[in-house]
N, C-alpha and C positions, 0 to 999 in steps of 0.2 A: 475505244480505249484499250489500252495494253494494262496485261499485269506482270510487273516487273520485281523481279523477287532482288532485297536489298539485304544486307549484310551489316550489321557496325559491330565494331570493336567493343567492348565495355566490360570494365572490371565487376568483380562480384561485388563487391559495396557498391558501384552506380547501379546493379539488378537491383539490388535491395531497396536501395534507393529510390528508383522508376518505379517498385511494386506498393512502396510507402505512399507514393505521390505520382499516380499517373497523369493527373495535369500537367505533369512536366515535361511530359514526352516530346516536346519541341529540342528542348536541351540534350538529349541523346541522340537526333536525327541532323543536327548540325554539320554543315559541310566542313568543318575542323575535326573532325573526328576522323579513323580510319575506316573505310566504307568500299564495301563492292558491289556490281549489283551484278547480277546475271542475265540480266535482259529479262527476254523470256524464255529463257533456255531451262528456268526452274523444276517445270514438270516433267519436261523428258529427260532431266538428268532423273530426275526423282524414278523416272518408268525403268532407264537404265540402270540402277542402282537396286530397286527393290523386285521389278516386275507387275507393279501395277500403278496407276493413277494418284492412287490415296491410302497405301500400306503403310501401314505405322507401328512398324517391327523397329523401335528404335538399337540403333543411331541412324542408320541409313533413312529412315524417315524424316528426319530434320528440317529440311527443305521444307515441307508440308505440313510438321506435324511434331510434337513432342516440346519438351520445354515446358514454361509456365506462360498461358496469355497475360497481357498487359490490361486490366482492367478497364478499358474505355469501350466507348461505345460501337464506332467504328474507323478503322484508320487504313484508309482506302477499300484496299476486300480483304477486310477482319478483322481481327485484334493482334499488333502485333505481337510476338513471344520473344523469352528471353530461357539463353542456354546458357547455364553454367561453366565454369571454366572446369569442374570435373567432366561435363558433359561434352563437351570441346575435346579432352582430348582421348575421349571413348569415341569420339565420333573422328577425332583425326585418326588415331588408329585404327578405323574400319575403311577409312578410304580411301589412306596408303597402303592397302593390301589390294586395291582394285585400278589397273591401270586403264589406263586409255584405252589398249589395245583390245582388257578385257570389254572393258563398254563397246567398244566397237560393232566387236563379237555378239552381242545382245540386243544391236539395235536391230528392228523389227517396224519399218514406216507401216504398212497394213496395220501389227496389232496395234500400234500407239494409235493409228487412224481411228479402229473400231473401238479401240476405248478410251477417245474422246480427247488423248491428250492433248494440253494447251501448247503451241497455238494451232495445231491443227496443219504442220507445215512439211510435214516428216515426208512428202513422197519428192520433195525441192530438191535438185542434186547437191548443194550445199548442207542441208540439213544436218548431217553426220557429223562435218567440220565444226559449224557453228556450234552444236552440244561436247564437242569433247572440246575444243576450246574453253567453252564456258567450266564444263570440268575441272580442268587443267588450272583455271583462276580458283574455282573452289577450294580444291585442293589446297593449292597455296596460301590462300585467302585463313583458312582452316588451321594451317600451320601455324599462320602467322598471329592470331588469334592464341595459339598453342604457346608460341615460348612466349608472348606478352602473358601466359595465368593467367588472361582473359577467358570472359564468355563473349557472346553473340546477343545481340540484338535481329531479329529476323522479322521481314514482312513484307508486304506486298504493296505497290504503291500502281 
C-alpha cells in the first residue's frame, strides 16, 4: 500500500463544521471539491522543507503535522487535520520564499535514505524531478487555497 498525502479546499465554517460532526467526513473528501494530492512525494518535500522526517516547527510542518486532527478513529494512516485559512496563508508565505532551486540545493538521497524517508526512493535518478514537481503543485495548490480565504483539509489515504 502507498501513502498518498491529499489536499481539499474548505472554508473555515466547513472546519467548524467537520470538527462539530466528524461523521461527516465523507462530505468533505468528495471528488467535487478542489483536491490535490501529492503522491507520495509528501515526506521528502516535508525532509526538503524542514530537514527532518517529522519536524514540526510550524508552517513548514504542515504536510505532517500541525492543524487541529479530525476526531475519528482512523482515516487511512491517521486522523486527518484541518488548517485554517489564517494558517494557510502563514504557511503560503513561508513557501514562496523557498524556491525549487532552493529545495534542490538541499536534496540529500543518503540522508533522506538513513532517516527513513517515505518512499524510500531518493537514490532513483528521477527522484529530484518527481519532489520539486510535486512542490511546485503544492505551492500552487497553497495559493490557491490563499485567495479562496480557505483552509485545507489534509491527509493521508
Amino acid at each position: 500500500m502507498s501513502m498518498i498525502s491529499i489536499l481539499t479546499v474548505v472554508s473555515d465554517d466547513e472546519i467548524q463544521q467537520l470538527h462539530d460532526s466528524p461523521e461527516r467526513i465523507d462530505d468533505f473528501t468528495s471528488d467535487k471539491r478542489t483536491t490535490t494530492d501529492l503522491d507520495k512525494a509528501w515526506q521528502g518535500i516535508h525532509w526538503l522543507l524542514t530537514g527532518s522526517a517529522f519536524c514540526t516547527h510550524e508552517p513548514l510542518c504542515y504536510l505532517v503535522a500541525g492543524g487541529q486532527e479530525v476526531s475519528l478513529t482512523d482515516f487511512g494512516y491517521g486522523p486527518p487535520r484541518t488548517l485554517t485559512s489564517s494558517q494557510i496563508t502563514t504557511w503560503d508565505d513561508a513557501l514562496s520564499k523557498i524556491s525549487p532551486e532552493e529545495l534542490a540545493r538541499r536534496f540529500d538521497a543518503k540522508a533522506m535514505l538513513a532517516a527513513d524517508v517515505y518512499p524510500q526512493i531518493w537514490i532513483e535518478p528521477d527522484s529530484l524531478d518527481y519532489l520539486l514537481d510535486a512542490y511546485r503543485r503544492l505551492r500552487d495548490f497553497v495559493s490557491v487555497a490563499r485567495r479562496a480565504h480557505a483552509g485545507l483539509l489534509v491527509y493521508l489515504s
